[in-house]
N, CA and C of each residue as an Amber inpcrd file, in Angstrom:
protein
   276
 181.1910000 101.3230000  80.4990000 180.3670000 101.3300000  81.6930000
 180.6710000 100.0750000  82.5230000 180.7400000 100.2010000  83.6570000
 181.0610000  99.3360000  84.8270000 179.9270000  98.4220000  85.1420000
 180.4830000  97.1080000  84.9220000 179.1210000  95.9150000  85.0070000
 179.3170000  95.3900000  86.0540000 177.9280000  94.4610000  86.7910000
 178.0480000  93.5220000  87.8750000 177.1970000  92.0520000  87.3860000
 177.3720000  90.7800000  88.1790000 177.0880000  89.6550000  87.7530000
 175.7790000  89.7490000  89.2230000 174.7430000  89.5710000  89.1880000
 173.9060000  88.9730000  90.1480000 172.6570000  88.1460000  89.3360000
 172.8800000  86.6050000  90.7150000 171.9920000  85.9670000  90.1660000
 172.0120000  85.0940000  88.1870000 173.1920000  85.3540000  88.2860000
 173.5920000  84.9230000  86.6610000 172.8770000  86.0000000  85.7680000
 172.9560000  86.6730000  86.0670000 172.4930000  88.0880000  84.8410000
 173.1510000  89.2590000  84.8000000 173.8250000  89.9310000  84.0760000
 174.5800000  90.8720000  84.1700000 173.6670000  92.1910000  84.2620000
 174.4710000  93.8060000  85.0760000 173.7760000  94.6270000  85.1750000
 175.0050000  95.7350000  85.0090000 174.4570000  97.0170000  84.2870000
 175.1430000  98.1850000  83.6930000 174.9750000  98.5700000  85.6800000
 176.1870000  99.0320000  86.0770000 176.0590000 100.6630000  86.8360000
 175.5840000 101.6740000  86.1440000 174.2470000 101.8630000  86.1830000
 174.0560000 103.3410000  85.4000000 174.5300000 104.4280000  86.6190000
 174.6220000 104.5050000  87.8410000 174.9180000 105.5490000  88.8600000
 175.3200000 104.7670000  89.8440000 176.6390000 104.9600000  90.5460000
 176.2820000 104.8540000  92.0600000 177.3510000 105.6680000  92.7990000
 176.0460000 106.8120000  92.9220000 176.6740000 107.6120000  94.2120000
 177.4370000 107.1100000  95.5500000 179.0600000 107.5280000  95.6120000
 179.7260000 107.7430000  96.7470000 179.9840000 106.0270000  96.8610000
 180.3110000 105.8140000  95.2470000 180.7450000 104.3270000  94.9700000
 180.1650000 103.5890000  96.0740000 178.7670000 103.1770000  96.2020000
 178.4840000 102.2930000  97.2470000 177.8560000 101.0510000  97.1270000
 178.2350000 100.9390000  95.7060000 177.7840000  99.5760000  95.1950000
 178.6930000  98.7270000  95.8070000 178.0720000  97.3480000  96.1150000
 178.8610000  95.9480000  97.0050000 178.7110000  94.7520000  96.7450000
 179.2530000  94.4280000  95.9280000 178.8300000  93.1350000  94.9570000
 178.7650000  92.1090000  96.6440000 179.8940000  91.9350000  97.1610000
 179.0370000  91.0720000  98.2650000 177.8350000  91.3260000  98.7480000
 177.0850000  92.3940000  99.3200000 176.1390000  92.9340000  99.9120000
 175.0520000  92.8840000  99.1230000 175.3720000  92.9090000  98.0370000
 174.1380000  92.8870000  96.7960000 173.6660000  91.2500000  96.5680000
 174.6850000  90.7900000  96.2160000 174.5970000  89.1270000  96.4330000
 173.6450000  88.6890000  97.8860000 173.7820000  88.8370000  98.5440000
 173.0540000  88.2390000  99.8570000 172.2560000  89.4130000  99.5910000
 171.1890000  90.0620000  99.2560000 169.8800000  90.9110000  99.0680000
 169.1800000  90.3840000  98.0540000 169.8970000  90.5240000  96.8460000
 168.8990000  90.4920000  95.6460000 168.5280000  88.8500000  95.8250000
 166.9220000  88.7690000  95.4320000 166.3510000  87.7840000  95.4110000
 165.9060000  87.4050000  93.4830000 165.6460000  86.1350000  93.6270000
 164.5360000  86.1070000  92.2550000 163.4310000  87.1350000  91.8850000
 162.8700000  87.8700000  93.4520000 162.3040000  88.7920000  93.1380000
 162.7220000  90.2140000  92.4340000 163.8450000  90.1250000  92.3100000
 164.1000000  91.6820000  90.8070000 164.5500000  90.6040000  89.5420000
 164.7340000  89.3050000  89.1750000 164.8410000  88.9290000  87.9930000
 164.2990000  89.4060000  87.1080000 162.3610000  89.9610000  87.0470000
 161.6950000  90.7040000  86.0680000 161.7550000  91.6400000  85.8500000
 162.7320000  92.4210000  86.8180000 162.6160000  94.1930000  86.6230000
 163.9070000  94.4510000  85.6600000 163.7580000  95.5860000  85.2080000
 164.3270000  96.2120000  84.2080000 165.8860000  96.7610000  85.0840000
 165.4350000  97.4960000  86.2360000 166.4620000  97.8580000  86.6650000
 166.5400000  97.8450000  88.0990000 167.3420000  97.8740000  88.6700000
 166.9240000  97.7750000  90.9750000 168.1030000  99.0000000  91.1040000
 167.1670000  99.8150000  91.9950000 167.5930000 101.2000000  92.7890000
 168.2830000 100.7440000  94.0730000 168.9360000 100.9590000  94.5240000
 169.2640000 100.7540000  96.3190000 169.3430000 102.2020000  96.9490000
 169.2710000 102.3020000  98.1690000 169.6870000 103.3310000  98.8650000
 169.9190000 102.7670000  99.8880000 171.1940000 103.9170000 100.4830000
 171.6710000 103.3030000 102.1190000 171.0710000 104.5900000 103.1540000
 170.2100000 103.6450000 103.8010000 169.6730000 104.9840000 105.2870000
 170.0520000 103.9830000 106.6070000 170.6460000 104.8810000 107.3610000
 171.3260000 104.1130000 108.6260000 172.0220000 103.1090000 108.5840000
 172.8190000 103.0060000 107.5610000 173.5730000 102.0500000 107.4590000
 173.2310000 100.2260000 106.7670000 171.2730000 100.4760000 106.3320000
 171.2630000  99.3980000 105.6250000 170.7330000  99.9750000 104.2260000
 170.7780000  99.0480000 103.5240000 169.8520000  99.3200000 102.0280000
 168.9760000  98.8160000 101.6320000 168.4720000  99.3200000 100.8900000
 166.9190000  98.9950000 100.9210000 167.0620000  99.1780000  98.9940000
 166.0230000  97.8170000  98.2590000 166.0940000  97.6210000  97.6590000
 164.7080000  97.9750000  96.0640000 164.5250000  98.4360000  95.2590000
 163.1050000  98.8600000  94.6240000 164.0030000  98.3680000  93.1540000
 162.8790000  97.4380000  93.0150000 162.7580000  97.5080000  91.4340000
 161.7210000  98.2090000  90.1140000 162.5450000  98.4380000  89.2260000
 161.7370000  99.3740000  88.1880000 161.7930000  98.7080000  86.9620000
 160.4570000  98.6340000  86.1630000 161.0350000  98.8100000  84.8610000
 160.5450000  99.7750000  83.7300000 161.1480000  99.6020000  82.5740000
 160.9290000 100.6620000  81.4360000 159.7090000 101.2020000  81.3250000
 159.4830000 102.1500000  80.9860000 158.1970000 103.0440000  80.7930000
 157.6580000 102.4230000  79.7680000 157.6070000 101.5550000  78.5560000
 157.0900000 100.7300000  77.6100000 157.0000000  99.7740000  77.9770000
 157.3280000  99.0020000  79.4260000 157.0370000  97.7050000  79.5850000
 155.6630000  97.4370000  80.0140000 155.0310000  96.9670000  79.5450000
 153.2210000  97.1570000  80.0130000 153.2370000  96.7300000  81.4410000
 154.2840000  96.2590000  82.1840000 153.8110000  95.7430000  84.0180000
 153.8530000  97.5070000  84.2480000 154.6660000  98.2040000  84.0010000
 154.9760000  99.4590000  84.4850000 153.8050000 100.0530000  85.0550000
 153.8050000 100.6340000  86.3990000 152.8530000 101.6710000  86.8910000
 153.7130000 102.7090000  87.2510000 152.8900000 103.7020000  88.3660000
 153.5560000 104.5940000  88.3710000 154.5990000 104.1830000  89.8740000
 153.8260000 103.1730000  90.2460000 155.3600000 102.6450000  91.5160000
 156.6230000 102.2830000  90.9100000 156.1430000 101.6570000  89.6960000
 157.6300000 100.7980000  89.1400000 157.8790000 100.7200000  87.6780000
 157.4650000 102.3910000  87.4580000 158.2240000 102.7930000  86.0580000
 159.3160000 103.6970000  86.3560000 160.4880000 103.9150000  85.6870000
 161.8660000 104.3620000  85.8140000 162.0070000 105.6870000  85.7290000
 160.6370000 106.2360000  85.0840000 160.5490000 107.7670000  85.0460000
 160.0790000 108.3270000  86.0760000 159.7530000 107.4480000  87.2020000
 159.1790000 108.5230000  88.3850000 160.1180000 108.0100000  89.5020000
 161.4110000 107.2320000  88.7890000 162.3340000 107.2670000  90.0300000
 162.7420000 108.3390000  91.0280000 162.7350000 109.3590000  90.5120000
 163.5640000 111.2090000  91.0550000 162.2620000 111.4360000  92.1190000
 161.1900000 110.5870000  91.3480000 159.9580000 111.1500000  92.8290000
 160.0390000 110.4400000  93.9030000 160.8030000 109.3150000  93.7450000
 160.9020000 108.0950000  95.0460000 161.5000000 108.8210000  95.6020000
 162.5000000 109.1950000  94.9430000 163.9620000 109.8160000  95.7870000
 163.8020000 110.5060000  96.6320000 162.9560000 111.5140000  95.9650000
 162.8760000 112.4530000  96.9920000 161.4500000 112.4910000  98.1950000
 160.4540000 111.6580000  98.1010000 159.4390000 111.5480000  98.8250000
 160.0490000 110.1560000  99.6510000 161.1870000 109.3860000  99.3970000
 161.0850000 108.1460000  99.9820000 162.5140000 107.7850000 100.5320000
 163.6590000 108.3170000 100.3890000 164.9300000 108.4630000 100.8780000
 165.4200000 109.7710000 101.3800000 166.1100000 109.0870000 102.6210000
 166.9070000 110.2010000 103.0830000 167.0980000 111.3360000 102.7450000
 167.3410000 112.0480000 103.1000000 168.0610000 113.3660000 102.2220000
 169.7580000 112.8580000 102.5370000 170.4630000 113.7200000 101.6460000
 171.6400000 112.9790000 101.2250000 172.0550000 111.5970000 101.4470000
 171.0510000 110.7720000 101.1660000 171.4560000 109.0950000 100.9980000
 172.4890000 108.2660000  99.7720000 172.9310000 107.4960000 100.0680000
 173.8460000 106.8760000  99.1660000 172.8520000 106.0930000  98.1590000
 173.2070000 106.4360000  96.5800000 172.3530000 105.4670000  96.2820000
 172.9510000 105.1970000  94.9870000 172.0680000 103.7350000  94.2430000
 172.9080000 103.1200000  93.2330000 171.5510000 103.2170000  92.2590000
 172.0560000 103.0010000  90.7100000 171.1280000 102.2160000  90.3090000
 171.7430000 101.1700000  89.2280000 171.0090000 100.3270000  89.1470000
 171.3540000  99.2580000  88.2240000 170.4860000  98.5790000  87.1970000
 171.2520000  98.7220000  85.7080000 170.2220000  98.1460000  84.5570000
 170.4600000  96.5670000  84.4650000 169.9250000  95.8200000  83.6730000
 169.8570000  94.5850000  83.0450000 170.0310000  94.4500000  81.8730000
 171.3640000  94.2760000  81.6080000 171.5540000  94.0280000  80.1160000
 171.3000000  92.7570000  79.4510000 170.3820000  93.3130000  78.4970000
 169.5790000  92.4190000  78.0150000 170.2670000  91.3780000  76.8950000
């Protein structure tokens, strides 16, 4: 599986549709604010991306905004229709 370095922490590509992962582009986005999450979603609508972090369904922060099992509902209530999108784990 295809890894990336952000922020000094490594992350699995678990998906990214229409290869649109951008290690530059990702670098200038990701903040300290996804250091705690388990994993960060992107999607591209109009040409920018927009960033959501998730984590594991056993992690007690988890709700239903930012547990990993109701990602497919973001998707589809909260992105584009046919949008580019990535996701990315934290290997622990």
């Amino acid at each position: 599986m295809k890894k990336i370095e952000l922020l000094g922490m490594e992350y699995e590509i678990v998906s990214d549709d229409s290869k649109c992962v951008d290690k530059e582009l990702l670098t200038e986005k990701v903040t300290d604010y996804f250091k705690n999450y388990d994993y960060i979603f992107g999607d591209f609508s109009y040409d920018k991306v927009r960033l959501k972090g998730y984590y594991e369904s056993n992690n007690k922060k988890a709700t239903e905004i930012n547990d990993i099992k109701y990602l497919e509902k973001y998707k589809t209530e909260y992105c584009s229709y046919g949008a580019k999108t990535f996701l990315l784990k934290k290997v622990k």
